[in-house]
mmCIF file of the N, C-alpha and C atoms, coordinates in Angstrom:
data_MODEL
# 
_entry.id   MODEL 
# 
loop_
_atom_site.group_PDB 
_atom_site.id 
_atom_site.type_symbol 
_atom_site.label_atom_id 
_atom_site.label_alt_id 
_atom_site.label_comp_id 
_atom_site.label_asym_id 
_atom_site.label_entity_id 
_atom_site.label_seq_id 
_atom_site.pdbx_PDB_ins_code 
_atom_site.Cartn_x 
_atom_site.Cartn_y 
_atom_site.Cartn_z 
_atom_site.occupancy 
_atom_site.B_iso_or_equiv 
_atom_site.pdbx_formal_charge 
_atom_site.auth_seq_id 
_atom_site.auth_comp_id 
_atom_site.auth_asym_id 
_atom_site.auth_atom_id 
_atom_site.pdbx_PDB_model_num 
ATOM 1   N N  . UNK A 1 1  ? 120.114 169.103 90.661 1.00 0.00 ? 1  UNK A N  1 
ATOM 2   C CA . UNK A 1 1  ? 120.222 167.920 89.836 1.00 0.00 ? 1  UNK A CA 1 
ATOM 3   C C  . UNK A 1 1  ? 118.872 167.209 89.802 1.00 0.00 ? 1  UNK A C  1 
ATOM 4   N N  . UNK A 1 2  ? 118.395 167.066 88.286 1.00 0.00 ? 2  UNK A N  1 
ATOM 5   C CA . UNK A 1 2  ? 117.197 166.080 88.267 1.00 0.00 ? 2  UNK A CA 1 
ATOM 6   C C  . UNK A 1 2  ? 117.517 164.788 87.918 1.00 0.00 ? 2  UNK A C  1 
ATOM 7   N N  . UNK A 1 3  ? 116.873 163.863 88.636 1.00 0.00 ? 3  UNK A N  1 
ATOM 8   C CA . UNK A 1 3  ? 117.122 162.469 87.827 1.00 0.00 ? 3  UNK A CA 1 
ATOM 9   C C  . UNK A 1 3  ? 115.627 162.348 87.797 1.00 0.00 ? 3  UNK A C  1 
ATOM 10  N N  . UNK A 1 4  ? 115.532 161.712 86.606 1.00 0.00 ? 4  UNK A N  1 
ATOM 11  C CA . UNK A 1 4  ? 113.963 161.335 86.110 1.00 0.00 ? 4  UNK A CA 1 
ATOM 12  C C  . UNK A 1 4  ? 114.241 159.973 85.400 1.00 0.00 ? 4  UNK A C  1 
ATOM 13  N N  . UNK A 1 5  ? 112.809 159.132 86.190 1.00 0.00 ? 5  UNK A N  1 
ATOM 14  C CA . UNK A 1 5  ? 112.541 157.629 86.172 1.00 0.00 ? 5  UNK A CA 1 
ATOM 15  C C  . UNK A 1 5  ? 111.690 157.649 85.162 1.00 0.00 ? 5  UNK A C  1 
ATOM 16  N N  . UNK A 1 6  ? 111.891 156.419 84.612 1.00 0.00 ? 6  UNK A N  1 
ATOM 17  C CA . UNK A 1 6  ? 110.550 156.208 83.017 1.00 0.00 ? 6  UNK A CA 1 
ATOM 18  C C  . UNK A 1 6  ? 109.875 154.772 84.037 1.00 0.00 ? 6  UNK A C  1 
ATOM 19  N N  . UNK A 1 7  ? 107.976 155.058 83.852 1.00 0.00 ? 7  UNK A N  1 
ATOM 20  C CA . UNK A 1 7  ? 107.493 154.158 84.163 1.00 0.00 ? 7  UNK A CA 1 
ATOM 21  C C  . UNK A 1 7  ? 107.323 153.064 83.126 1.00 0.00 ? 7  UNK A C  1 
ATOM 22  N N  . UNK A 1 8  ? 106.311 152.008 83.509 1.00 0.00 ? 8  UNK A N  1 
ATOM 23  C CA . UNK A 1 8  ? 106.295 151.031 82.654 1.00 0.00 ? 8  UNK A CA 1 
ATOM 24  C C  . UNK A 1 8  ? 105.661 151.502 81.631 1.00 0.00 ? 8  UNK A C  1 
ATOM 25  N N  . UNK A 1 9  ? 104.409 152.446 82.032 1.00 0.00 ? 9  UNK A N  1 
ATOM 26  C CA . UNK A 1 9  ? 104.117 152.612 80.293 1.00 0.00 ? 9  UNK A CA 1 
ATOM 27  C C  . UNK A 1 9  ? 104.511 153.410 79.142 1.00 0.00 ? 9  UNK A C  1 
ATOM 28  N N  . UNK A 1 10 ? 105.877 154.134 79.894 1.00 0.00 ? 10 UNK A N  1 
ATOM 29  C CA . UNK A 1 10 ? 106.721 155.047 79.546 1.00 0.00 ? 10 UNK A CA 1 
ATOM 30  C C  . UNK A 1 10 ? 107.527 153.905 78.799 1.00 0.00 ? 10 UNK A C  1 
ATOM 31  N N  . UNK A 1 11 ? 107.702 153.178 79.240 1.00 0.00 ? 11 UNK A N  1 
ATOM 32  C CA . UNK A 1 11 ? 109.055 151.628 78.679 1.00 0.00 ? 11 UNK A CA 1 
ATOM 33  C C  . UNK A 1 11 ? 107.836 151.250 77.691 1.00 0.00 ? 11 UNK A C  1 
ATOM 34  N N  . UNK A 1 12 ? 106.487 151.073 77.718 1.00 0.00 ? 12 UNK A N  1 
ATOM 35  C CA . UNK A 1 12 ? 106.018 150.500 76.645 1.00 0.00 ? 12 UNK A CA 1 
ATOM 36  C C  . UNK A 1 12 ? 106.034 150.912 75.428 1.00 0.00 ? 12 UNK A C  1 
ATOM 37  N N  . UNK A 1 13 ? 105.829 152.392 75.691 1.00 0.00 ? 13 UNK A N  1 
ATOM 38  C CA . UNK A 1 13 ? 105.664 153.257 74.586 1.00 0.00 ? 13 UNK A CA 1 
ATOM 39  C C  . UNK A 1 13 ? 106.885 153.229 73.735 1.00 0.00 ? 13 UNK A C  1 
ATOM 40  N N  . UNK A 1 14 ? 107.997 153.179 74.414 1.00 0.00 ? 14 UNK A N  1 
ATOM 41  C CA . UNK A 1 14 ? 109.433 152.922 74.054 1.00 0.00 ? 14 UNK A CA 1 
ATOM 42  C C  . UNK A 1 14 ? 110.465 152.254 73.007 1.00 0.00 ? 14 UNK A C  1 
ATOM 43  N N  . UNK A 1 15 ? 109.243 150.774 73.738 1.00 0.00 ? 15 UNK A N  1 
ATOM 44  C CA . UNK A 1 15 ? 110.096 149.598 73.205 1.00 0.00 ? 15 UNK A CA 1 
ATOM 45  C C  . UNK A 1 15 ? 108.751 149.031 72.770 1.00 0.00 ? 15 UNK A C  1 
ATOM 46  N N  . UNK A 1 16 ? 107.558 149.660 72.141 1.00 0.00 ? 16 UNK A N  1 
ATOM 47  C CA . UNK A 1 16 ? 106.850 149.217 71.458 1.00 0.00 ? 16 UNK A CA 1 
ATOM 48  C C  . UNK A 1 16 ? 106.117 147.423 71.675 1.00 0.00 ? 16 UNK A C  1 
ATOM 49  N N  . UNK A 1 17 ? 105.498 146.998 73.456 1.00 0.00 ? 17 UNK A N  1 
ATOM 50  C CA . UNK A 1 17 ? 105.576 146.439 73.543 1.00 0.00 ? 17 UNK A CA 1 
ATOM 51  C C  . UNK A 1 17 ? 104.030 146.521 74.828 1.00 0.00 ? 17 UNK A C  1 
ATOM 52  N N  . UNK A 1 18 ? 103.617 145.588 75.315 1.00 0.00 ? 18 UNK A N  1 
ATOM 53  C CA . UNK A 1 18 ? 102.868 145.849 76.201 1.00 0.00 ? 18 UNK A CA 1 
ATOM 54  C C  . UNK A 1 18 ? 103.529 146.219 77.630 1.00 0.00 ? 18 UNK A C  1 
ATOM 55  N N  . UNK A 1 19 ? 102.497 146.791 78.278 1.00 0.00 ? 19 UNK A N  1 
ATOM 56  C CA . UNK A 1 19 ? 102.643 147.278 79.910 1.00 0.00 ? 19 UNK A CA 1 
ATOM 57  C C  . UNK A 1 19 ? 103.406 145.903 80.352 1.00 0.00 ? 19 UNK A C  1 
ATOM 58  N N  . UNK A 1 20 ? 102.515 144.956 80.472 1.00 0.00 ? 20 UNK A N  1 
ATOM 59  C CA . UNK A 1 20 ? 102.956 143.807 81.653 1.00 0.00 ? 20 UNK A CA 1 
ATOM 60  C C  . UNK A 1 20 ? 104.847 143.341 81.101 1.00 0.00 ? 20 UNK A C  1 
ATOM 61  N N  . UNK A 1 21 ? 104.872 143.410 79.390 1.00 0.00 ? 21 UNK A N  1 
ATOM 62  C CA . UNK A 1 21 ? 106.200 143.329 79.482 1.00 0.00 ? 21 UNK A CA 1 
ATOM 63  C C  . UNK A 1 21 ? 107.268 144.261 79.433 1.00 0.00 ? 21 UNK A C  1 
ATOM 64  N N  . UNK A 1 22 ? 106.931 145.263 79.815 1.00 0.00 ? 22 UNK A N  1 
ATOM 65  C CA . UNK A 1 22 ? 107.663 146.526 80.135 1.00 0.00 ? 22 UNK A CA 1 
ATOM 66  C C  . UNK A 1 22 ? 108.009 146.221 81.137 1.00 0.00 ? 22 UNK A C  1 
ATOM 67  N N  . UNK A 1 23 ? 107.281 145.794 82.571 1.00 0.00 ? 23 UNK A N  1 
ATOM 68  C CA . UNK A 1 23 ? 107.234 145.726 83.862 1.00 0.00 ? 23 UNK A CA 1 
ATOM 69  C C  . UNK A 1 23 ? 108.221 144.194 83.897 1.00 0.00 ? 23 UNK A C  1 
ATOM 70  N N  . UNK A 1 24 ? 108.784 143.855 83.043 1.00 0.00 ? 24 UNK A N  1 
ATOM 71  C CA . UNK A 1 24 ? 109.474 142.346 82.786 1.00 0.00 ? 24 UNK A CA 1 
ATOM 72  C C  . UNK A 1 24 ? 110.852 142.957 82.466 1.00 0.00 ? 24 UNK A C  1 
ATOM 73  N N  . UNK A 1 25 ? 111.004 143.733 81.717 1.00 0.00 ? 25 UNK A N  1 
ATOM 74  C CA . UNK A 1 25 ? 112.142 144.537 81.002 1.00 0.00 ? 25 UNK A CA 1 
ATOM 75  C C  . UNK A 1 25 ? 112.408 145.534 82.098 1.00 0.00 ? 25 UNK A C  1 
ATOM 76  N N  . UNK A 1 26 ? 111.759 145.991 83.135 1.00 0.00 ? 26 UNK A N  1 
ATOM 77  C CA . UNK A 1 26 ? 112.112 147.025 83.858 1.00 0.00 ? 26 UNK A CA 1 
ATOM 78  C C  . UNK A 1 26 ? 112.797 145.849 85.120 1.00 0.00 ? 26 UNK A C  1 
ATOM 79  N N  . UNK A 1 27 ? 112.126 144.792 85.487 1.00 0.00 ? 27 UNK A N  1 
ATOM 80  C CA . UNK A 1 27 ? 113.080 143.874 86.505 1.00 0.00 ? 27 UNK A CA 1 
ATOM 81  C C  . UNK A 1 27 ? 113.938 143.484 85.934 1.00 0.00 ? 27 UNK A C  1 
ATOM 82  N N  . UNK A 1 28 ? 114.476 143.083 84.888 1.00 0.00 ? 28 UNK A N  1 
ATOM 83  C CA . UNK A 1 28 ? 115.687 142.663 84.517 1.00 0.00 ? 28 UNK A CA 1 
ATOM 84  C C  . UNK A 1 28 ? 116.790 143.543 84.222 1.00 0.00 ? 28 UNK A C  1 
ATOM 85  N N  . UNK A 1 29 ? 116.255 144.619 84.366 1.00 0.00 ? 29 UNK A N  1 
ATOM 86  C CA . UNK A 1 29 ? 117.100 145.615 83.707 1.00 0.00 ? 29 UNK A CA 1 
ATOM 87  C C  . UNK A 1 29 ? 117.417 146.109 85.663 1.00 0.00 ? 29 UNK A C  1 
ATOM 88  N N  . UNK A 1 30 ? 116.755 146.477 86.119 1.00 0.00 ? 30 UNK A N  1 
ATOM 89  C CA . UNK A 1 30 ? 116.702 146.513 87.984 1.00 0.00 ? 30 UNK A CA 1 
ATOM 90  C C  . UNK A 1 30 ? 118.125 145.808 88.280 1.00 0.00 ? 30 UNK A C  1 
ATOM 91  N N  . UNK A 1 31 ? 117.569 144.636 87.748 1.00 0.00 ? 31 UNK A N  1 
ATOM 92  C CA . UNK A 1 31 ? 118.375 143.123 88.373 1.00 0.00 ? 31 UNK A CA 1 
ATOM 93  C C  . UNK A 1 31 ? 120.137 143.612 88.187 1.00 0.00 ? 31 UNK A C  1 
ATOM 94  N N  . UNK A 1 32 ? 120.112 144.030 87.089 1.00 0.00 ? 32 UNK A N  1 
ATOM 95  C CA . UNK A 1 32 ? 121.190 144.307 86.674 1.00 0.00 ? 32 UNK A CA 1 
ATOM 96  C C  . UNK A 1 32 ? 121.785 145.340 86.924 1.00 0.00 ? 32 UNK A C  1 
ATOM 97  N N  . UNK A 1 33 ? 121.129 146.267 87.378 1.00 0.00 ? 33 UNK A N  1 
ATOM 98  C CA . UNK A 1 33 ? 122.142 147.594 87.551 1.00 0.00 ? 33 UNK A CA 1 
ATOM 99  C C  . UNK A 1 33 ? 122.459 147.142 89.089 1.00 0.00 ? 33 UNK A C  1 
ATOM 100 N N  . UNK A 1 34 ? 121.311 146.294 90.019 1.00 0.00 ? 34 UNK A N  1 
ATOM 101 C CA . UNK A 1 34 ? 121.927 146.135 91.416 1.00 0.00 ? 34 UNK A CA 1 
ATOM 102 C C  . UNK A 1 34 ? 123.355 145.643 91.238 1.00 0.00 ? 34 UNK A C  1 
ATOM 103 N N  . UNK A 1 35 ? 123.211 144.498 90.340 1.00 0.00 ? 35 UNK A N  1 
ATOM 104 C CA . UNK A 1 35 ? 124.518 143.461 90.372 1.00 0.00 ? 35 UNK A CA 1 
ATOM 105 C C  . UNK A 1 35 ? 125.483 144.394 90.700 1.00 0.00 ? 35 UNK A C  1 
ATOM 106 N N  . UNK A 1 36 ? 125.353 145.657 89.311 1.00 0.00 ? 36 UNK A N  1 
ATOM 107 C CA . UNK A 1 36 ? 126.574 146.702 89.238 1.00 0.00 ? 36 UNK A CA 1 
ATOM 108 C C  . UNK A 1 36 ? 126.721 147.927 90.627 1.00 0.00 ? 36 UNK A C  1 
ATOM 109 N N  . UNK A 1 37 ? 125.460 147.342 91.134 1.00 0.00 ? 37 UNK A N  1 
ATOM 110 C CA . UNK A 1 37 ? 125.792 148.650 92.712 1.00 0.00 ? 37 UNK A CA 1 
ATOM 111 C C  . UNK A 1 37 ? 125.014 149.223 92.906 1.00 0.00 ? 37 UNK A C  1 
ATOM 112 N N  . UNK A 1 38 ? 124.231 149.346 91.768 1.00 0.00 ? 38 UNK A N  1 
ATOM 113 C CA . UNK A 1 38 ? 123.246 151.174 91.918 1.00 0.00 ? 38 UNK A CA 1 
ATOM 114 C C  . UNK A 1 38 ? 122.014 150.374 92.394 1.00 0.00 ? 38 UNK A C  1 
ATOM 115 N N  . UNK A 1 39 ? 121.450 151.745 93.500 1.00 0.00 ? 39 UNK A N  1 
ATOM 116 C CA . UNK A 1 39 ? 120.385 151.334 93.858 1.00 0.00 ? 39 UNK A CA 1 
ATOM 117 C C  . UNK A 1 39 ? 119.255 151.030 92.647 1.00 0.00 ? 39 UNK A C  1 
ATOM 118 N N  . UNK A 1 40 ? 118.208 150.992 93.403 1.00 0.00 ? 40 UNK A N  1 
ATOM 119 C CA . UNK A 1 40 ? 116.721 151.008 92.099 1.00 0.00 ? 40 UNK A CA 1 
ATOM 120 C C  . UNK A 1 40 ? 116.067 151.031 92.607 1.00 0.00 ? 40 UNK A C  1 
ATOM 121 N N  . UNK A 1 41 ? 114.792 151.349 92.022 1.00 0.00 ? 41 UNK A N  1 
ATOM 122 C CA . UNK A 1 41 ? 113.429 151.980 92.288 1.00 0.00 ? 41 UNK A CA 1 
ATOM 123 C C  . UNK A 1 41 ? 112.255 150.869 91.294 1.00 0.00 ? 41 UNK A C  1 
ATOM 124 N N  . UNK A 1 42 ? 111.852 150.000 92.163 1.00 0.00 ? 42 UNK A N  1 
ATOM 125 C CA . UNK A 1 42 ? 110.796 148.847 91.444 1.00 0.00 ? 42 UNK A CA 1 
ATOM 126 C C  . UNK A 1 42 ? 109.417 149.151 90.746 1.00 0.00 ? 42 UNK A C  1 
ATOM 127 N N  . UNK A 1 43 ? 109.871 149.244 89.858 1.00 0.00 ? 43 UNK A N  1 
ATOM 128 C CA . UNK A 1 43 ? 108.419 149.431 88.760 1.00 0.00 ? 43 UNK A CA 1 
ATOM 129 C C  . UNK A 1 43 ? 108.767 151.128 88.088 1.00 0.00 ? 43 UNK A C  1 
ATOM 130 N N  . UNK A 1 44 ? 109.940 151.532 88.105 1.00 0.00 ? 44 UNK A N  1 
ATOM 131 C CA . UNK A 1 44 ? 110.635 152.343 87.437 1.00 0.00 ? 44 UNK A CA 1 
ATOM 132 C C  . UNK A 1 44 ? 111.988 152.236 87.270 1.00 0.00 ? 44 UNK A C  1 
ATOM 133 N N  . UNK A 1 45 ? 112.528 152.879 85.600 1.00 0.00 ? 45 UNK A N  1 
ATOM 134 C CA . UNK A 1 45 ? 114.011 152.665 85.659 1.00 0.00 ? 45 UNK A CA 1 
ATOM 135 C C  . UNK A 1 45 ? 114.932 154.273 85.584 1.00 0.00 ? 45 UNK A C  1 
ATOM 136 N N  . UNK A 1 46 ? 115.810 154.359 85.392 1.00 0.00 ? 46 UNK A N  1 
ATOM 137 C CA . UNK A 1 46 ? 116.763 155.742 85.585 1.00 0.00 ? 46 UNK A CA 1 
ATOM 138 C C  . UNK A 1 46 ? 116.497 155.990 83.889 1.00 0.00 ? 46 UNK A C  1 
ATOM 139 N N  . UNK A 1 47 ? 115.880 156.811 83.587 1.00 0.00 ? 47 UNK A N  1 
ATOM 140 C CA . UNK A 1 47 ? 116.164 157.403 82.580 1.00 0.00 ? 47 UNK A CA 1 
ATOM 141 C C  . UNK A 1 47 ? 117.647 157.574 81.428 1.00 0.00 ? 47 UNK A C  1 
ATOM 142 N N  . UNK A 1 48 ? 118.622 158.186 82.302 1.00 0.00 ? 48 UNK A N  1 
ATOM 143 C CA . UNK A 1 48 ? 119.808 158.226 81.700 1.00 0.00 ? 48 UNK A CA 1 
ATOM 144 C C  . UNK A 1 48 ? 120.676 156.639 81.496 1.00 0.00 ? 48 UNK A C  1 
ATOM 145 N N  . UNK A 1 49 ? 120.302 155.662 82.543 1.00 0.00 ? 49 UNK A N  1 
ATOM 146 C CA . UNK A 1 49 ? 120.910 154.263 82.135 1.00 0.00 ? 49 UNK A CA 1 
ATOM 147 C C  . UNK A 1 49 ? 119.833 153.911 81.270 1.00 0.00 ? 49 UNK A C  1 
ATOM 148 N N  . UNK A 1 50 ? 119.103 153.830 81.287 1.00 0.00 ? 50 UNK A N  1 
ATOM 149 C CA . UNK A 1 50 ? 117.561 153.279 80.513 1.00 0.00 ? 50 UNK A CA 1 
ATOM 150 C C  . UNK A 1 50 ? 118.131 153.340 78.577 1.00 0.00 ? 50 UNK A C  1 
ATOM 151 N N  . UNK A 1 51 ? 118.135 154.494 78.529 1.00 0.00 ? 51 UNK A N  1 
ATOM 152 C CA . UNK A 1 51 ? 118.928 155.219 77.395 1.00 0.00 ? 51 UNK A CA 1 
ATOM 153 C C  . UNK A 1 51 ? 119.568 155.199 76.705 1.00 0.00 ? 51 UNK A C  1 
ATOM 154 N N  . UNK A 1 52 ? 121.382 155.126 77.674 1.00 0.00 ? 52 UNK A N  1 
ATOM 155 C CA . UNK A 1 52 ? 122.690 154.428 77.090 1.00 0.00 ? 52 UNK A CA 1 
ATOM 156 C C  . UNK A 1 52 ? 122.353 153.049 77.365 1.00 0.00 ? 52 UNK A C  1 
ATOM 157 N N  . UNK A 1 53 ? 121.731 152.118 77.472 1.00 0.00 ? 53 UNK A N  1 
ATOM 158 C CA . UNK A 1 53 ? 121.701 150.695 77.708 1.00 0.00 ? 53 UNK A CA 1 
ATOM 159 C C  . UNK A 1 53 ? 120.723 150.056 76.413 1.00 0.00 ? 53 UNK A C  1 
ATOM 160 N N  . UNK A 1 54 ? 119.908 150.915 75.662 1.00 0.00 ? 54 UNK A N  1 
ATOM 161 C CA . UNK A 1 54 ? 119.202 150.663 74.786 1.00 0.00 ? 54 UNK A CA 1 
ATOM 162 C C  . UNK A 1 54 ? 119.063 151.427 73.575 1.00 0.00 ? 54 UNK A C  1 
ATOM 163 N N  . UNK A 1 55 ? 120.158 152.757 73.931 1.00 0.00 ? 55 UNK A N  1 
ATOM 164 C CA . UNK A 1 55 ? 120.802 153.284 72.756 1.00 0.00 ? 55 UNK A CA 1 
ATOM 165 C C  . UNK A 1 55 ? 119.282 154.249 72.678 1.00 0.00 ? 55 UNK A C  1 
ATOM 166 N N  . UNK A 1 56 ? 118.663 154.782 73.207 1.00 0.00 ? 56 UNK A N  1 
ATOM 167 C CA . UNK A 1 56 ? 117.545 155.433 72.547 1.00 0.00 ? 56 UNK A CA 1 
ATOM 168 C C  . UNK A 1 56 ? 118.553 157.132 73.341 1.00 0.00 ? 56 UNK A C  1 
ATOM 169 N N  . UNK A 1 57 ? 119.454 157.282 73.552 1.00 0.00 ? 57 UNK A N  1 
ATOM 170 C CA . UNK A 1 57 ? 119.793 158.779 73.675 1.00 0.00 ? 57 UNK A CA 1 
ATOM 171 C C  . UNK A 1 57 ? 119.262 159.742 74.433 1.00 0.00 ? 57 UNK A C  1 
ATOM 172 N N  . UNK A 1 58 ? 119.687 160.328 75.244 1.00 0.00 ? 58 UNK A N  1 
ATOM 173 C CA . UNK A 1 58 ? 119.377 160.863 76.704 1.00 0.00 ? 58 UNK A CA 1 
ATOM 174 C C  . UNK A 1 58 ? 118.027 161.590 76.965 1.00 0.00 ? 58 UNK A C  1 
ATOM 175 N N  . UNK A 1 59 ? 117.783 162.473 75.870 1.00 0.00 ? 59 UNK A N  1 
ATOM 176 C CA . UNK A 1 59 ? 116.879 163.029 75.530 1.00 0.00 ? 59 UNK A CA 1 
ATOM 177 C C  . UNK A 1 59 ? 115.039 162.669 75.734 1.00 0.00 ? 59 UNK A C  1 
ATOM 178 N N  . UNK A 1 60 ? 115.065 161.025 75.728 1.00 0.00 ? 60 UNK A N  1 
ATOM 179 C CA . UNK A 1 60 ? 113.810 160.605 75.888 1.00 0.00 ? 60 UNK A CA 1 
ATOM 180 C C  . UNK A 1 60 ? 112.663 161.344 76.926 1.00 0.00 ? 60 UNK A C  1 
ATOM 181 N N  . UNK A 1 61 ? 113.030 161.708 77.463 1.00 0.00 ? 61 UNK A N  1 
ATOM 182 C CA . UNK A 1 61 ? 111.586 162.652 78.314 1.00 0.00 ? 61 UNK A CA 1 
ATOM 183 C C  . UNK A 1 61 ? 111.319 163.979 77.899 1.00 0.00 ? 61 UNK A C  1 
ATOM 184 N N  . UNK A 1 62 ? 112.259 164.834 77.428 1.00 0.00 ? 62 UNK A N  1 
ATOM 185 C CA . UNK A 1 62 ? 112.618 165.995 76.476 1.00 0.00 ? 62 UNK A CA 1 
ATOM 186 C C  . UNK A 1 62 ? 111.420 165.836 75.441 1.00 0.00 ? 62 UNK A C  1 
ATOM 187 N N  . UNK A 1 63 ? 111.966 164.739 74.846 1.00 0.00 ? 63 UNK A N  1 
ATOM 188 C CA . UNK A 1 63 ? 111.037 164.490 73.420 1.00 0.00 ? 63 UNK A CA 1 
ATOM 189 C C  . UNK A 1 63 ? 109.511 164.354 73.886 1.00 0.00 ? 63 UNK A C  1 
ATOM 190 N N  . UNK A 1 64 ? 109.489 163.706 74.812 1.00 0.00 ? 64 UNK A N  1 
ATOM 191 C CA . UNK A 1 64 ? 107.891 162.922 75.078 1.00 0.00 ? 64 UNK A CA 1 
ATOM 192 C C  . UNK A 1 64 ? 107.188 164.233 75.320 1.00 0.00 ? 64 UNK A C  1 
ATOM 193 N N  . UNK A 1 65 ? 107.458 164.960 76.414 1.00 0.00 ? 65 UNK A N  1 
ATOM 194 C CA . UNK A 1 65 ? 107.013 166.250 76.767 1.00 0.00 ? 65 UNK A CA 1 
ATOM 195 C C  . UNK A 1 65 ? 106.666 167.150 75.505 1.00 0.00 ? 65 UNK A C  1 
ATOM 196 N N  . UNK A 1 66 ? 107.676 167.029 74.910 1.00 0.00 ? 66 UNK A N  1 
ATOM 197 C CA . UNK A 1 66 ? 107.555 168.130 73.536 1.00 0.00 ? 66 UNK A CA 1 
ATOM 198 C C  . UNK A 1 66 ? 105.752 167.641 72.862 1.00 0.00 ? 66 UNK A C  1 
ATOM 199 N N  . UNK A 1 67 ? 106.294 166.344 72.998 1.00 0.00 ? 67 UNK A N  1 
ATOM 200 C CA . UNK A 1 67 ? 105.332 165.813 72.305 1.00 0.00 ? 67 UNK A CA 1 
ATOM 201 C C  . UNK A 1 67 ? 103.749 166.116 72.578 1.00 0.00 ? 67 UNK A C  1 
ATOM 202 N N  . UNK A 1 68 ? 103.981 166.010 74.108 1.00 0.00 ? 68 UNK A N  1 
ATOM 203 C CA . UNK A 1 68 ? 102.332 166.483 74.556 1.00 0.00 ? 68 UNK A CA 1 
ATOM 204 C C  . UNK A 1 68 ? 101.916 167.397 74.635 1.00 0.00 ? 68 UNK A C  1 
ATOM 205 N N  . UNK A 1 69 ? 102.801 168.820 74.689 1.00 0.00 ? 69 UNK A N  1 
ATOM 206 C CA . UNK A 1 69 ? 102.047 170.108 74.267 1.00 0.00 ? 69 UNK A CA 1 
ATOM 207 C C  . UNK A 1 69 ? 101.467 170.237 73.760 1.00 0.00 ? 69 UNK A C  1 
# 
């Protein structure tokens, strides 16, 4: 089983926004999955919640990769 984390400039690229507020969107988004239980990893988020929580579809690292070949 892989789980793969998106960094902040992975969230920037994303949500079309700068680094420092990626790193704003990645604590609040943190904040929130603790509430719900799950651990977290600070200054990265879970890929697969990242995803269904912002509707961009599971696939996001798939694509990026494709992309940099």
């Amino acid at each position: 089983m892989v789980i793969n984390f998106l960094t902040a400039k992975e969230v920037s690229e994303l949500m079309k926004c700068s680094v420092p507020k990626a790193y704003v969107i990645i604590r609040e988004f943190n904040a929130q999955m603790e509430q719900e239980g799950f651990k977290t990893n600070a200054g990265r988020v879970n890929e697969e919640q990242f995803a269904k929580a912002y509707g961009f579809g599971v696939e996001i690292n798939i694509k990026q990769k494709q992309e940099q070949e």
